[in-house]
N, CA and C atoms as an extended XYZ file, in Angstrom:
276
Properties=species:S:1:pos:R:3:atomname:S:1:resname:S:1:resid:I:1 pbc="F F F"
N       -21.904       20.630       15.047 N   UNK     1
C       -21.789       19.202       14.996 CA  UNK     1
C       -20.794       18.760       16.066 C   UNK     1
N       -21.106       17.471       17.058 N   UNK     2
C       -20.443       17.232       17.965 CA  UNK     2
C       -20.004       16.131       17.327 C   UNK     2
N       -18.090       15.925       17.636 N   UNK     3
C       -17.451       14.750       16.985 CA  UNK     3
C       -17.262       14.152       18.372 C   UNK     3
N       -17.605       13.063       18.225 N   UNK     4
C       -17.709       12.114       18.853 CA  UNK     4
C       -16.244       11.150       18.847 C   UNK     4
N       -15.799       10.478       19.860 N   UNK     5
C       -14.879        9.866       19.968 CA  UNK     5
C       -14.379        8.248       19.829 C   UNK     5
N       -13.660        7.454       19.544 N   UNK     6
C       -13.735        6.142       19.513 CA  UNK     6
C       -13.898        5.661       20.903 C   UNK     6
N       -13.077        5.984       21.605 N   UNK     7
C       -12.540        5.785       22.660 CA  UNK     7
C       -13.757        6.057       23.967 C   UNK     7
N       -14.325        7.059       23.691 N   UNK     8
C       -15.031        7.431       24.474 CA  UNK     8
C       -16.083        6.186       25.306 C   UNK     8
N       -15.984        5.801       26.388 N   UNK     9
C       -16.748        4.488       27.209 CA  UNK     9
C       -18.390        5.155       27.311 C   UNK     9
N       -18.000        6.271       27.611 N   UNK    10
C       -19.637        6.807       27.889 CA  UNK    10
C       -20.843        6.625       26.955 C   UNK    10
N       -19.658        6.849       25.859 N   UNK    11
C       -20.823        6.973       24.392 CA  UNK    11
C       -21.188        5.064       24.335 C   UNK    11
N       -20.182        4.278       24.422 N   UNK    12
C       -20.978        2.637       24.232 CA  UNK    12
C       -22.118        2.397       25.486 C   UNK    12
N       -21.912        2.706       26.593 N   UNK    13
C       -22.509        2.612       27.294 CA  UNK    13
C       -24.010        3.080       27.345 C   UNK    13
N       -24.425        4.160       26.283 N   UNK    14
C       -25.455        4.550       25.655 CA  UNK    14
C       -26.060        3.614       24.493 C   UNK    14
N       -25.351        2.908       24.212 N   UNK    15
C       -26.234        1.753       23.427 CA  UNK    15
C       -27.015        1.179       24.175 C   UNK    15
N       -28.431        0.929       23.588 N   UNK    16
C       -29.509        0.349       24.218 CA  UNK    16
C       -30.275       -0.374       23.829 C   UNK    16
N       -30.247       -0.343       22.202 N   UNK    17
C       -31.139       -1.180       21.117 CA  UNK    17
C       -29.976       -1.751       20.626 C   UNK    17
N       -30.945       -3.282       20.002 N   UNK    18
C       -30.077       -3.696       18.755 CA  UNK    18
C       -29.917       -2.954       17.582 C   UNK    18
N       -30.823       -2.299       17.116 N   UNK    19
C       -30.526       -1.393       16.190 CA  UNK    19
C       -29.445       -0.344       16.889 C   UNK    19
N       -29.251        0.388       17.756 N   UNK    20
C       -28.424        1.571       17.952 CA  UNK    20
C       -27.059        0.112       17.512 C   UNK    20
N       -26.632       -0.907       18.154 N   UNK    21
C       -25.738       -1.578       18.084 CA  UNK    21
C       -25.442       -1.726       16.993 C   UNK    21
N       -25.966       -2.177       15.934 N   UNK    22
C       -25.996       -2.578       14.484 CA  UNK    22
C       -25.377       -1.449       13.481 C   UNK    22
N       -25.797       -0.355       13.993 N   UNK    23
C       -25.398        1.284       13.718 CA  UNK    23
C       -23.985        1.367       13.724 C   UNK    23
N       -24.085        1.222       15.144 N   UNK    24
C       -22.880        1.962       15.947 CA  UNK    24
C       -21.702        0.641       14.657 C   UNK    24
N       -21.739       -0.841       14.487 N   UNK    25
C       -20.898       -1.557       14.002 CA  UNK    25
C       -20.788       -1.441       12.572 C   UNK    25
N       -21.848       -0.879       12.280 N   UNK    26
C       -21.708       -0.157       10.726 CA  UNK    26
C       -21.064        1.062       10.329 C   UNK    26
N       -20.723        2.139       11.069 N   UNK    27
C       -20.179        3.101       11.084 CA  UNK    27
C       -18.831        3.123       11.659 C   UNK    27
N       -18.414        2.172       12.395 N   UNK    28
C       -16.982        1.388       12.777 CA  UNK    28
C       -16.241        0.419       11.342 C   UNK    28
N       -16.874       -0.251       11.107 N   UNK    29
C       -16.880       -1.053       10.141 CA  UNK    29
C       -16.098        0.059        8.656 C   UNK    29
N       -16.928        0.909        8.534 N   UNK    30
C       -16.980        2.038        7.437 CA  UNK    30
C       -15.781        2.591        8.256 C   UNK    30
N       -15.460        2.958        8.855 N   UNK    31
C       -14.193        3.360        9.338 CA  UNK    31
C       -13.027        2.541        9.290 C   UNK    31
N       -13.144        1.558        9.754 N   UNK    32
C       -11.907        0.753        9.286 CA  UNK    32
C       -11.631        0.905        8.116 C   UNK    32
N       -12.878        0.301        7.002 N   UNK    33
C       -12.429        0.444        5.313 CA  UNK    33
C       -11.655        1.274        4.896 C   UNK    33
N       -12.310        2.136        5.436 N   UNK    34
C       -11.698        3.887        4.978 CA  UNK    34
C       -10.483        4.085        5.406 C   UNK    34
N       -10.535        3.555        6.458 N   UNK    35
C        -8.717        3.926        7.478 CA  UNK    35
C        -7.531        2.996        6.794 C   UNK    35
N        -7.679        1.684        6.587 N   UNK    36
C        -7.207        0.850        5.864 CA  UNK    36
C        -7.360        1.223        4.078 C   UNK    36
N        -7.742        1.393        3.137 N   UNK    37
C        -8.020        1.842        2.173 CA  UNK    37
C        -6.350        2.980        1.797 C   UNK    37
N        -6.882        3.815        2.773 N   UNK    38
C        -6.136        5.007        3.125 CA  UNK    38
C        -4.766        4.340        3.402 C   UNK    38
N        -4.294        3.640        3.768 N   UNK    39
C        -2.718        3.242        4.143 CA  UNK    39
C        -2.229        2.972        2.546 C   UNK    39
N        -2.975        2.176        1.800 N   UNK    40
C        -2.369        2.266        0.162 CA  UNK    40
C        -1.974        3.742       -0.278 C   UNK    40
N        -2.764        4.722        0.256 N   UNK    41
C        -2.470        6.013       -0.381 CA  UNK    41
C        -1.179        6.858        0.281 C   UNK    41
N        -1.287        6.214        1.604 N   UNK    42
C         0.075        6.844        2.242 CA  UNK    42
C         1.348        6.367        2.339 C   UNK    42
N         1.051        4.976        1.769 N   UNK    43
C         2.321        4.520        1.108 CA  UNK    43
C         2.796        5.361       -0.211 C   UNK    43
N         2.176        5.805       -0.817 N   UNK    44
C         2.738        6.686       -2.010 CA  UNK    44
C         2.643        7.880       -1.773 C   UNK    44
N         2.375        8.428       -1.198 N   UNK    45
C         2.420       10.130       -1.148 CA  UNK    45
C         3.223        9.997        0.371 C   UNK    45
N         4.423       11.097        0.642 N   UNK    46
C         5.190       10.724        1.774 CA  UNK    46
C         4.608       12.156        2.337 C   UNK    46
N         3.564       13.066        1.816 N   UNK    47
C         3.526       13.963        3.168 CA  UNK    47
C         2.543       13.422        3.960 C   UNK    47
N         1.869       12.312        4.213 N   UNK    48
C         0.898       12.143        4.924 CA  UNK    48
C         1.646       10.921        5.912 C   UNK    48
N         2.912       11.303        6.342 N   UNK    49
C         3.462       10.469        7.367 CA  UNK    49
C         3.791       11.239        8.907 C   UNK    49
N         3.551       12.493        8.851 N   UNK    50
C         3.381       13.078       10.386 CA  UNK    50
C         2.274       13.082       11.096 C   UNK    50
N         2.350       12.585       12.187 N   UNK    51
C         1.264       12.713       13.176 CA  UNK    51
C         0.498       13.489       13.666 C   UNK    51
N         0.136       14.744       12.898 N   UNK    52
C        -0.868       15.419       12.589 CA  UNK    52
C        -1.716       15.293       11.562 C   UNK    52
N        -0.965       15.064       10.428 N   UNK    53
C        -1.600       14.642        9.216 CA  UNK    53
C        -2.210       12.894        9.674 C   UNK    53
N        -1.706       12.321       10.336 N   UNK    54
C        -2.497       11.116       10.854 CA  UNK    54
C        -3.920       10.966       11.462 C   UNK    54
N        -3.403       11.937       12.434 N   UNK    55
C        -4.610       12.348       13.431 CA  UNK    55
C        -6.062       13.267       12.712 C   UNK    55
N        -5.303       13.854       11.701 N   UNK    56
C        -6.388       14.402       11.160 CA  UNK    56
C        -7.247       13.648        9.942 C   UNK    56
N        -6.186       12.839        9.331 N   UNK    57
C        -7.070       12.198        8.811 CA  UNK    57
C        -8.012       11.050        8.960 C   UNK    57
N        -7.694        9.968       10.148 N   UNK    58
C        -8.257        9.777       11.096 CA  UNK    58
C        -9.728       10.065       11.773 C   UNK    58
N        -9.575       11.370       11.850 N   UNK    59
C       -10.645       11.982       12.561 CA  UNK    59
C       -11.729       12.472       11.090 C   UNK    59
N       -11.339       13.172        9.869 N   UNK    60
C       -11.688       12.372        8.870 CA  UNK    60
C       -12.845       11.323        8.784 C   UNK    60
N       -11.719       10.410        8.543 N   UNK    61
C       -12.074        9.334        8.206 CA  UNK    61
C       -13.545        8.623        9.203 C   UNK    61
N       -13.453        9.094       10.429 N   UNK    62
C       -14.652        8.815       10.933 CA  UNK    62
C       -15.688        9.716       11.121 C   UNK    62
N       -15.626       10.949       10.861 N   UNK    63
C       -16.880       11.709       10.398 CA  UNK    63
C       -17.411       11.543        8.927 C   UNK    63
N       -16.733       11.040        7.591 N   UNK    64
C       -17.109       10.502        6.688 CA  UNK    64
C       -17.232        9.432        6.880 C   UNK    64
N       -17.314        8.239        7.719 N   UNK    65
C       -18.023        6.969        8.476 CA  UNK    65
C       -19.503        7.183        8.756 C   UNK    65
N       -19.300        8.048        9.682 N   UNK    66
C       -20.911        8.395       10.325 CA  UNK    66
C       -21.531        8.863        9.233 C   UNK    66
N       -21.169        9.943        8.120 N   UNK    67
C       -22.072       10.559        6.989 CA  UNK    67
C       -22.672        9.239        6.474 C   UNK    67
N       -21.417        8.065        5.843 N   UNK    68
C       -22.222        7.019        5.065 CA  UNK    68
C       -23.259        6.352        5.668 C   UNK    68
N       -22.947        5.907        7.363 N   UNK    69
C       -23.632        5.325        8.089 CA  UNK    69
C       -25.032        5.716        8.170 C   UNK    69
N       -25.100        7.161        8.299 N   UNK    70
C       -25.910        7.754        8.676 CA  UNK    70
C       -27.436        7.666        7.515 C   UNK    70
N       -26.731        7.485        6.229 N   UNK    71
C       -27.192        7.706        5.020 CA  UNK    71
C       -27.871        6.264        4.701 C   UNK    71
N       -27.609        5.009        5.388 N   UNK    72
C       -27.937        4.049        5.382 CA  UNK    72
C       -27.598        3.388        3.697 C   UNK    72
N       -26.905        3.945        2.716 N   UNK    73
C       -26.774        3.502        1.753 CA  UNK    73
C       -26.217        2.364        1.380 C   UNK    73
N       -25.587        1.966        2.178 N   UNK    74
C       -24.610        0.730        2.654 CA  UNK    74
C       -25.361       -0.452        2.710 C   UNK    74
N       -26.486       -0.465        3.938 N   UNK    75
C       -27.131       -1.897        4.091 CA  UNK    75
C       -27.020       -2.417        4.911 C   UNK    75
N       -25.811       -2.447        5.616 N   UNK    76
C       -24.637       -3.364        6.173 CA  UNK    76
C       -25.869       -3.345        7.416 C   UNK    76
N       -26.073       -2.560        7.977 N   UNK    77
C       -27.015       -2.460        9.378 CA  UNK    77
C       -28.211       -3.510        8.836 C   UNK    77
N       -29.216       -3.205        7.768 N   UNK    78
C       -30.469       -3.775        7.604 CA  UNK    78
C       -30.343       -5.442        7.199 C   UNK    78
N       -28.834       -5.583        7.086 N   UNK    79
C       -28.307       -7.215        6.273 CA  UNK    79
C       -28.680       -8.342        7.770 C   UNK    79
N       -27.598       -7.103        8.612 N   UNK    80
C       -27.081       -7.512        9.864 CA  UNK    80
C       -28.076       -7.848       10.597 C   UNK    80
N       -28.941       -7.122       10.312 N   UNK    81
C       -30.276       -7.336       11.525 CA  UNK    81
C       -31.534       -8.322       10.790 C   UNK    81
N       -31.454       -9.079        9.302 N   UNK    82
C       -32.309       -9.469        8.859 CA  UNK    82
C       -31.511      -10.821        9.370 C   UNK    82
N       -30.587      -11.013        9.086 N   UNK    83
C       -29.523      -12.259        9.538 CA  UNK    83
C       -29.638      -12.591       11.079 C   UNK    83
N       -29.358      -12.012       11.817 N   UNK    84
C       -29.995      -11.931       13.499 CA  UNK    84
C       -31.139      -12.490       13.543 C   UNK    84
N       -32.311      -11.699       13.006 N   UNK    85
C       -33.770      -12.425       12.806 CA  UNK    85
C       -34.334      -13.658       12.288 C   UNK    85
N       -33.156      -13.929       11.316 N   UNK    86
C       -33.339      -15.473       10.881 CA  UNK    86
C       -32.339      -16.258       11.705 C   UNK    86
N       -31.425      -16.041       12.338 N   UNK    87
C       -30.790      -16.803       13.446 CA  UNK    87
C       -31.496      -17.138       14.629 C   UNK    87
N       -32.166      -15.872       15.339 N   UNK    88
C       -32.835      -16.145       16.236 CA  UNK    88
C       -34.366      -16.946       16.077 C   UNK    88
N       -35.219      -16.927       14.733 N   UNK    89
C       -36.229      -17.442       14.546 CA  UNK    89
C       -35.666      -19.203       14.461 C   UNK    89
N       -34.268      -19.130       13.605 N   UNK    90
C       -33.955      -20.618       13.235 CA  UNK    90
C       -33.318      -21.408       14.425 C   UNK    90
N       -33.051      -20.690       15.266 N   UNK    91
C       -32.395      -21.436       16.773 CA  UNK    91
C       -33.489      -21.982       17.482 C   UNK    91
N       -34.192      -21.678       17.230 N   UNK    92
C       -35.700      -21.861       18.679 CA  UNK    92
C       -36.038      -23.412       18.278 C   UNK    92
């Protein structure tokens, strides 16, 4: 399995569909939650304040992003793109 990076320019630059886009903001999206979520928990437990334990959970946190994403259980992509479709049908 190749982990893929946030940061990485090459990988956005491979977006090409609205769907890959819709994806790609659903599996970001799911990452934030998760990353944020996660700061309640590291306020109470004090070993998860070194910057390894950051970085790793982090990195984490966005390969269990992509699993949910991937799994489409969410929605968030099929909401996003039914909403688009009625924007763009209702603008014309």
């Amino acid at each position: 399995m190749k982990i893929q990076t946030y940061w990485d320019i090459n990988q956005l630059s491979q977006i090409k569909t609205k769907s890959q886009a819709l994806k790609a903001f659903e599996e970001e999206f799911v990452h934030m939650f998760l990353k944020e979520s996660r700061k309640t928990i590291q306020s109470i437990d004090p070993h998860h304040k070194g910057f390894a334990s950051k970085m790793y959970l982090d990195m984490f946190d966005m390969q269990i992003a992509k699993a949910i994403s991937d799994s489409d259980a969410l929605g968030i992509k099929e909401y996003l793109q039914q909403a688009l479709e009625s924007y763009q049908k209702n603008s014309k």
